[in-house]
C-alpha positions in Angstrom: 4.7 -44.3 32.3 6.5 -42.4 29.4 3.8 -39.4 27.4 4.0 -35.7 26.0 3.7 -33.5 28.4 -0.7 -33.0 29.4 -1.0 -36.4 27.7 -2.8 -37.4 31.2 0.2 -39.6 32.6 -0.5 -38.1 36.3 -3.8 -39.3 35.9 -3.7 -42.6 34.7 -1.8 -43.7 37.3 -3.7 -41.8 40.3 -7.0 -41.8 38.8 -6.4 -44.9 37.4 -3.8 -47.7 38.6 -3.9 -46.5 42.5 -7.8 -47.0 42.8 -7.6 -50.7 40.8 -5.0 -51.4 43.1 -6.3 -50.4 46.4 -9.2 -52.4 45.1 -7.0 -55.5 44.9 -6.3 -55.4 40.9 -3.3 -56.8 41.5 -3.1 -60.1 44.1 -2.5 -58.5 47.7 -2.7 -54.8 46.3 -5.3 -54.1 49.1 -2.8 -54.4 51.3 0.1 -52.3 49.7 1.6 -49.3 51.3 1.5 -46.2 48.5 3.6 -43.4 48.5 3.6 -40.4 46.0 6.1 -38.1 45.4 7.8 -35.7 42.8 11.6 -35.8 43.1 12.0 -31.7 43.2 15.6 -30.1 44.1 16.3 -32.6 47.0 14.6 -36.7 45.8 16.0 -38.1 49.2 13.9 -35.6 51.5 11.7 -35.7 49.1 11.2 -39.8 49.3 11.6 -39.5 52.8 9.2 -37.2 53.5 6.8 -39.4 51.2 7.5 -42.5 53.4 7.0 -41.1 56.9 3.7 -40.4 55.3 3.2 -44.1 55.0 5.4 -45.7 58.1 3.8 -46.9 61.4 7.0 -46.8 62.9 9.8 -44.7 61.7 13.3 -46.0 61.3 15.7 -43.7 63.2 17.4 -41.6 61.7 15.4 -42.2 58.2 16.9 -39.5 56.0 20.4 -40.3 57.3 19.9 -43.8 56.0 18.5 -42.9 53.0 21.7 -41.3 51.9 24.3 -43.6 53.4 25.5 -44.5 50.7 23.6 -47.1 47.3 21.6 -49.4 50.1 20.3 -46.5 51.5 16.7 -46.7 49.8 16.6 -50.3 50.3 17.6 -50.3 53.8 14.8 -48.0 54.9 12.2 -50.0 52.8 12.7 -53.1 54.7 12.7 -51.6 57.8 9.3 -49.9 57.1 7.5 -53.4 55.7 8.8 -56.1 58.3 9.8 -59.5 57.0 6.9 -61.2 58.3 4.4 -58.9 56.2 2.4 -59.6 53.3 2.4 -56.4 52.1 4.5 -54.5 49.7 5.1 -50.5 49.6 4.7 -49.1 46.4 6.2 -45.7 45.5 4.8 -43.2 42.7 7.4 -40.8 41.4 5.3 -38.5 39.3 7.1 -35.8 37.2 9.8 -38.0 37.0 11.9 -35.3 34.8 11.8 -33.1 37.7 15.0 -35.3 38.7 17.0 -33.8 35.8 15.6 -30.3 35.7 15.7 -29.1 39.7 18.2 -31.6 41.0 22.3 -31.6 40.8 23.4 -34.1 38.3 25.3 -35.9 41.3 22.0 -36.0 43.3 20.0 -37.7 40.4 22.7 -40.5 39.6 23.2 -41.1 43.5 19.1 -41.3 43.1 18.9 -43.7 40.6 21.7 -45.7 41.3 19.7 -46.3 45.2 16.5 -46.6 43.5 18.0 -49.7 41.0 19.8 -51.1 44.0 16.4 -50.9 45.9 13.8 -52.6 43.2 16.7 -55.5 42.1 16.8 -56.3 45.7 15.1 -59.8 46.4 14.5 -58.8 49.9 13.1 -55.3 49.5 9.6 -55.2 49.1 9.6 -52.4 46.9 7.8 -51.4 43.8 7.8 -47.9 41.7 6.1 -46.4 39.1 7.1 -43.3 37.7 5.6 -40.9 35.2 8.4 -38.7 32.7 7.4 -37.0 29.9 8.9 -37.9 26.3 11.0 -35.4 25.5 12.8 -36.3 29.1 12.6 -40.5 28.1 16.2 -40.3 27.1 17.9 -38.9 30.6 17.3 -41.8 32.6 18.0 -44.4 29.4 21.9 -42.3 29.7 22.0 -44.3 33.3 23.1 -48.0 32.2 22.0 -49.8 35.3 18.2 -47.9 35.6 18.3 -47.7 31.8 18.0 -51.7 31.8 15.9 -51.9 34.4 13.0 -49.8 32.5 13.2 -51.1 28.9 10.9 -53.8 29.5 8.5 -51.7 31.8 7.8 -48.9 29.9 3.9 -48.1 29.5 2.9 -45.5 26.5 0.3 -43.1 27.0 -1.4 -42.3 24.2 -3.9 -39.1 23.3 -7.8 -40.1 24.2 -10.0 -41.2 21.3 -12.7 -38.6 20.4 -15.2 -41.5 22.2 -12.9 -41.3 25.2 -12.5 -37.7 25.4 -16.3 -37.2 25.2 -16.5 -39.3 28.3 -14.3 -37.8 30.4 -16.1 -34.4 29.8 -19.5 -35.1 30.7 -19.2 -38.3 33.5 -17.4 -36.2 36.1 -19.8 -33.1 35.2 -22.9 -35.7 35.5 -21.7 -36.7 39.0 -21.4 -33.3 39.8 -25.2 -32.5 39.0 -23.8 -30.1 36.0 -25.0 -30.5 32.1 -24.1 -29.0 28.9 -25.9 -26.7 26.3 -26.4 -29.1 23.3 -23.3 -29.2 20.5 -21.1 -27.6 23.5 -20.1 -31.1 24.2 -18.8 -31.6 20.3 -17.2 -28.3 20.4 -14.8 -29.1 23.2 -14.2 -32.5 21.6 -13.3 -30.7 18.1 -11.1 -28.2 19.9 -9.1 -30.8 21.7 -8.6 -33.5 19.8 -5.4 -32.1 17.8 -3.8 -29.7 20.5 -0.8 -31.4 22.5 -1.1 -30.9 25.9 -4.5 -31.0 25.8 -5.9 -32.8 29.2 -4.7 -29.2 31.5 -6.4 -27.1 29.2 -9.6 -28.6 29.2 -9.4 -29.2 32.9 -8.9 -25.7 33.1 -11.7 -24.6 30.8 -14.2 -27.2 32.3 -13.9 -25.8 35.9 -14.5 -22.1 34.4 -17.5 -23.5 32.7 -18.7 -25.0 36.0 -18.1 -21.8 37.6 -20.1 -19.9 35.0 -22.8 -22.4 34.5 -26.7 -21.0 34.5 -28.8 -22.9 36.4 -27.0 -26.1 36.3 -26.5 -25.5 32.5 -22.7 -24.7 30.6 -23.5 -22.4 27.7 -21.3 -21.9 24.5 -21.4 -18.3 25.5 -19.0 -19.0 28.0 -16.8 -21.1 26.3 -16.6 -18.7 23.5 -16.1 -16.0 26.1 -13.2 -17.6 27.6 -11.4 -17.8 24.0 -11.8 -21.5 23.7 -9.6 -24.5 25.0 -6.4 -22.8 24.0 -7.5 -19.3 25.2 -8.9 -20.2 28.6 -6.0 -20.2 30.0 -3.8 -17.2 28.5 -6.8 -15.0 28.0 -7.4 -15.6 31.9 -3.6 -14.8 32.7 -4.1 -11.8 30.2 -6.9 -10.3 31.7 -5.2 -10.7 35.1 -2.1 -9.4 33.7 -3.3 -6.4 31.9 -5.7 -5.1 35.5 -3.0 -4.9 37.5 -0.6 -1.9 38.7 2.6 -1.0 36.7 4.6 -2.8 39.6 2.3 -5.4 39.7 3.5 -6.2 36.1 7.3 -5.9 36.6 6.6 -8.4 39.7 4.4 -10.7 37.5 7.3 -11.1 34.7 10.2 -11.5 38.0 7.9 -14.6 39.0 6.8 -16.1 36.5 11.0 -16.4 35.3 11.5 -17.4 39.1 8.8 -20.5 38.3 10.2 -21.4 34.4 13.2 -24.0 33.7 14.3 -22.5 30.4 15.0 -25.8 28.1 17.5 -26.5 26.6 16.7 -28.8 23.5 13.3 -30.0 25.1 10.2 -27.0 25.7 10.5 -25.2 29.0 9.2 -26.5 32.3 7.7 -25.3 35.3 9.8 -25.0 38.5 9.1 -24.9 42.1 10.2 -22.1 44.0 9.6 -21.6 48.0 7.0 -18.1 48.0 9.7 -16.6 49.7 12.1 -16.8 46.9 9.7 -15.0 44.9 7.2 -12.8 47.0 9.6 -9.3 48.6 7.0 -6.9 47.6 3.0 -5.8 48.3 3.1 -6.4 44.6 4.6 -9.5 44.7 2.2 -10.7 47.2 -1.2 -9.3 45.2 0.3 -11.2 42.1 0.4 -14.1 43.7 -2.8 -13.8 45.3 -4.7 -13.1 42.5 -3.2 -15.7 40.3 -4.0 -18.2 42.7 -7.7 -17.1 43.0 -7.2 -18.0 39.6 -6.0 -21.4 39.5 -3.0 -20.5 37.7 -0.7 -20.7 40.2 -0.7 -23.8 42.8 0.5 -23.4 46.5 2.0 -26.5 48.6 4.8 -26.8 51.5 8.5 -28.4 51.3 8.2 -31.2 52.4 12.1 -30.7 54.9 11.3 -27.0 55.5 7.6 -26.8 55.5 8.0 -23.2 53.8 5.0 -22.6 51.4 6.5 -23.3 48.1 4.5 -21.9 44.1 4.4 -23.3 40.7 2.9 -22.4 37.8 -0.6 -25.1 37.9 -0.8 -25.9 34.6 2.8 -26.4 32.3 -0.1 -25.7 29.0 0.2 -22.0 30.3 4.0 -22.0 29.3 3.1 -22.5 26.2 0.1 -20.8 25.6 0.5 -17.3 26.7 2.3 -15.0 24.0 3.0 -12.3 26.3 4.8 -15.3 29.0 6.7 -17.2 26.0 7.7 -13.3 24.7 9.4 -12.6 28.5 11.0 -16.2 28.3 12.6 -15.6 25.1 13.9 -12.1 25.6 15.3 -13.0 29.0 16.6 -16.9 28.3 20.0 -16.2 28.9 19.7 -14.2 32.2 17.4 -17.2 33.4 19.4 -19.6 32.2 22.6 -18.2 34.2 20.2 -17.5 37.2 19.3 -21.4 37.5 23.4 -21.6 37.4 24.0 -19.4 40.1 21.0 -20.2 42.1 22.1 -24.1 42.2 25.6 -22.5 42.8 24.7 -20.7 46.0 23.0 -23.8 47.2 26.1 -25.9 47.2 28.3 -22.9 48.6 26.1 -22.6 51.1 25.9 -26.4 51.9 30.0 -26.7 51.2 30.2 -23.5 54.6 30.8 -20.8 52.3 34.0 -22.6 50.5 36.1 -20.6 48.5 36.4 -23.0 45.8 32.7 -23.4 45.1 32.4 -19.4 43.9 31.9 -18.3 40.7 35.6 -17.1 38.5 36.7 -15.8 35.3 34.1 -15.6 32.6 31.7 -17.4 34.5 31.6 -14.7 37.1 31.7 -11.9 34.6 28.9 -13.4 32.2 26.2 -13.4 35.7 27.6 -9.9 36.2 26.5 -9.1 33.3 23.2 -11.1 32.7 22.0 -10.7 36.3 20.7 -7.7 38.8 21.2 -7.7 42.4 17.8 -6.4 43.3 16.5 -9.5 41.7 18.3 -11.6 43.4 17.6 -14.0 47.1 19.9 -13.2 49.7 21.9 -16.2 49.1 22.7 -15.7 45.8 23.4 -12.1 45.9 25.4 -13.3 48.9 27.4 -15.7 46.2 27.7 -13.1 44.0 29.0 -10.5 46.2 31.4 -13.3 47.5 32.9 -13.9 43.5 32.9 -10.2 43.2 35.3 -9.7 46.5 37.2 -13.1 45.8 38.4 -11.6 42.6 39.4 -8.4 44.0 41.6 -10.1 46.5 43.0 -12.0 43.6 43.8 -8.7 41.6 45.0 -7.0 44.5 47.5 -10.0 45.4 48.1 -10.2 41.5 48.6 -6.1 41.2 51.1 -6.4 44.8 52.6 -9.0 42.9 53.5 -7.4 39.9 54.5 -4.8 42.2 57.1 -6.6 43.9 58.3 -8.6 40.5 58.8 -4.6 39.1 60.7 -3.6 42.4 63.0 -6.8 42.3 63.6 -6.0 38.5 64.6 -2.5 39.1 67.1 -3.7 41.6 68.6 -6.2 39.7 68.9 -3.6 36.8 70.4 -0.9 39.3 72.9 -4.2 39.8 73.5 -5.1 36.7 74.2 -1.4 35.6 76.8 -1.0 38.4 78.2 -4.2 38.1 78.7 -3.5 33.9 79.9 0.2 34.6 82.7 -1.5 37.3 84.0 -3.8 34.7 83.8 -1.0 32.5 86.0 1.1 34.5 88.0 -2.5 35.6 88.6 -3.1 31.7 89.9 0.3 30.8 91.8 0.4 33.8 93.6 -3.3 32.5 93.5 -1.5 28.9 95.7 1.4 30.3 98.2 -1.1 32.1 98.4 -3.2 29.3 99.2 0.0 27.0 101.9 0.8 30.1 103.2 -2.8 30.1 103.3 -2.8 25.9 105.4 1.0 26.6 107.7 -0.8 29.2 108.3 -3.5 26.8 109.0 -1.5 23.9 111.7 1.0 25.9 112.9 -2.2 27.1 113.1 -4.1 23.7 114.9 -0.2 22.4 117.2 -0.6 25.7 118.6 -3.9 24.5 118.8 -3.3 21.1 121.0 -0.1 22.2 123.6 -2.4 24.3 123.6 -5.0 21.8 124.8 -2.4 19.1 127.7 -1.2 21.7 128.7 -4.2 22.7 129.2 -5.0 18.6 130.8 -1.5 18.6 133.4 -2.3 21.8 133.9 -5.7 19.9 134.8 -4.0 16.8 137.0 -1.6 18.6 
């Protein structure tokens, strides 16, 4: 199910397809096993924890299996939905994109290569819908396998029709006993029907309504109070922003970059951090507090650790607050090499602290540089500190090397000097006796020239 991001994707398929189908829209449907999930930093415990969810009986060792190796998925599907049933399991993926923007590439192509084996299985009884917003549609269409598998199956969602739209405002507020001043209804229709993302916002800025209503009754004054669709949301995280404490506000620009994928060639998107990662500080905590109270931040567990995790509740806020967009842009680069070195920790961490997985040359010195300690987890500060002291031991073995090269050239030039200066001395000394052989020679050659001349003399005589 393939849409711009708060096109209402999530919704068609749970308020939509999973009611039809629990009704029996589908032949059997009834009697399907449903399982929802959002792939996040780890799809395997993520999937599994979905499916224990589900499973009357648990197959030993289920996350074990699950990553055995490309059966894995498969395997644990059939051993959760017996032969001998008639039912099926079906799994919901929502946030599909999530698999490209928290996990490892390695992670997401083991995924999806388990996931194709699983749904092209005969024997699995397995079925899947996932939800990915457009500007994500081409990372799984990059996998050839899961890229065939989903060009026939691929359901567009498409922005409401004013009719529609209209509809969805006042049937859920009728069911809830709740009516609107007269023309309000048109307004809100107007104000939505050209803004992308839409569906959050006005979710957002119907519950403030509800909230505000008089006597059963939601006035314009509200909704003109609350700055509109578009404003309800960054007027709300304004007006939280701007009450708070000076260190309030450094904590609430620290977490929001803690809970932001900075994109790179597609709009940024939220991320899901474990409150730990994030809250260090009083301030941290009464930030997080109060945005929740305002439904701007959403609370949940991990589904392996059970640590409370955040996000950001509605992506629209990313786009609509200034003062958030300003912090994103000034600090992309920093956030960009923090999701590095954060995912970077992680596998050091998993790989027992191996040497080989630490940060080196221009890598290490651009996190330096881009990054503060004091904002960092303990792991990655951890990671950091181990670069740092890896590359000192390198330059101290490189400096002792260096060292040792300059000793071992100063002895071979002490050698080479006494060994020139000996045949030096050995060539004048062979200089001087040839000078003493050529002086020989010549009192020689004078000796004989001397008898031959008295022997011509005697002769003469």
């Amino acid at each position: 199910v393939v849409g711009p991001s708060g096109i209402g994707k999530s919704s068609v398929v749970r308020a939509g397809l999973l009611p039809r189908l629990r009704g029996g829209g589908v032949p059997g449907s009834d009697r399907w096993f449903v399982a929802t999930m959002t792939p996040g930093s780890d799809p395997f415990e993520e999937l599994g924890t979905a499916l224990l969810r589900v499973a009357t009986t648990a197959p030993a060792n289920l996350f074990a299996q699950l990553t055995e190796d490309t059966r894995g998925i498969a395997r644990v599907v059939k051993a959760l939905v017996p032969e001998d049933s008639t039912s099926e399991l079906l799994i919901v993926i929502d946030q599909f994109e999530e698999l490209f923007t928290l996990a490892g590439g390695a992670d997401a192509a083991r995924f999806l290569e388990a996931l194709q084996h699983a749904v092209t299985d005969s024997r699995c009884p397995l079925r899947v819908v996932l939800t990915v917003r457009a500007d994500f549609w081409d990372r799984p269409l990059r996998h050839g396998a899961f890229a065939r598998l989903i060009d026939d199956s691929t359901v567009n969602v498409t922005a409401l029709a004013p009719d529609e739209l209209e509809r969805a405002i006042v049937e859920p507020a009728t069911t809830a006993g709740a009516a609107f001043e007269p023309g309000l209804v048109s307004e809100l229709v107007a104000d939505v029907a050209d803004e992308p993302g839409a569906l959050p916002m006005l979710q957002y800025a119907l519950t403030e309504l509800y909230e505000r209503r008089i006597s059963g009754v939601m006035m314009r004054s509200a909704y003109e109070a609350m700055g509109g669709i578009t404003g309800a949301l960054a007027s709300r995280a304004e007006e939280l922003y701007v009450g708070f404490s000076e260190d309030e506000q450094s904590s609430t620009r620290r977490i929001f970059g803690r809970l932001v994928t900075p994109g790179e060639g597609v709009e940024d998107t939220r991320r899901r951090a474990l409150v730990a990662e994030v809250s260090r500080s009083d301030a941290d905590s009464a930030v997080l507090d109060r945005f929740g109270d305002a439904r701007l931040l959403s609370f949940d567990h991990d589904p392996a650790s059970r640590e409370p995790t955040v996000e950001v509740a509605h992506e629209a806020l990313i786009r609509e607050w200034p003062r958030l967009r300003s912090w994103l842009d000034e600090d992309r680069d920093a956030l960009r090499e923090h999701r590095r070195l954060s995912a970077a920790a992680v596998s050091w961490r998993a790989a027992a602290d191996d040497e080989s997985e630490l940060f080196r040359g221009g890598r290490l010195e651009t996190a330096e540089a881009l990054l503060s300690v004091d904002e960092l987890t303990g792991d990655e500060a951890a990671f950091l500190q181990a670069s740092i002291d890896r590359r000192g031991a390198e330059e101290a073995a490189e400096v002792a090397r260096v060292r040792r090269l300059r000793r071992s050239a100063i002895v071979t030039g002490v050698v080479a000097v006494v060994a020139l200066v000996a045949g030096a001395i050995a060539l004048t000394q062979w200089d001087r006796a040839d000078d003493k052989t050529a002086e020989a020679q010549a009192a020689n050659d004078d000796l004989e020239q001397t008898n031959q001349e008295l022997v011509a003399t005697g002769e003469e005589l």
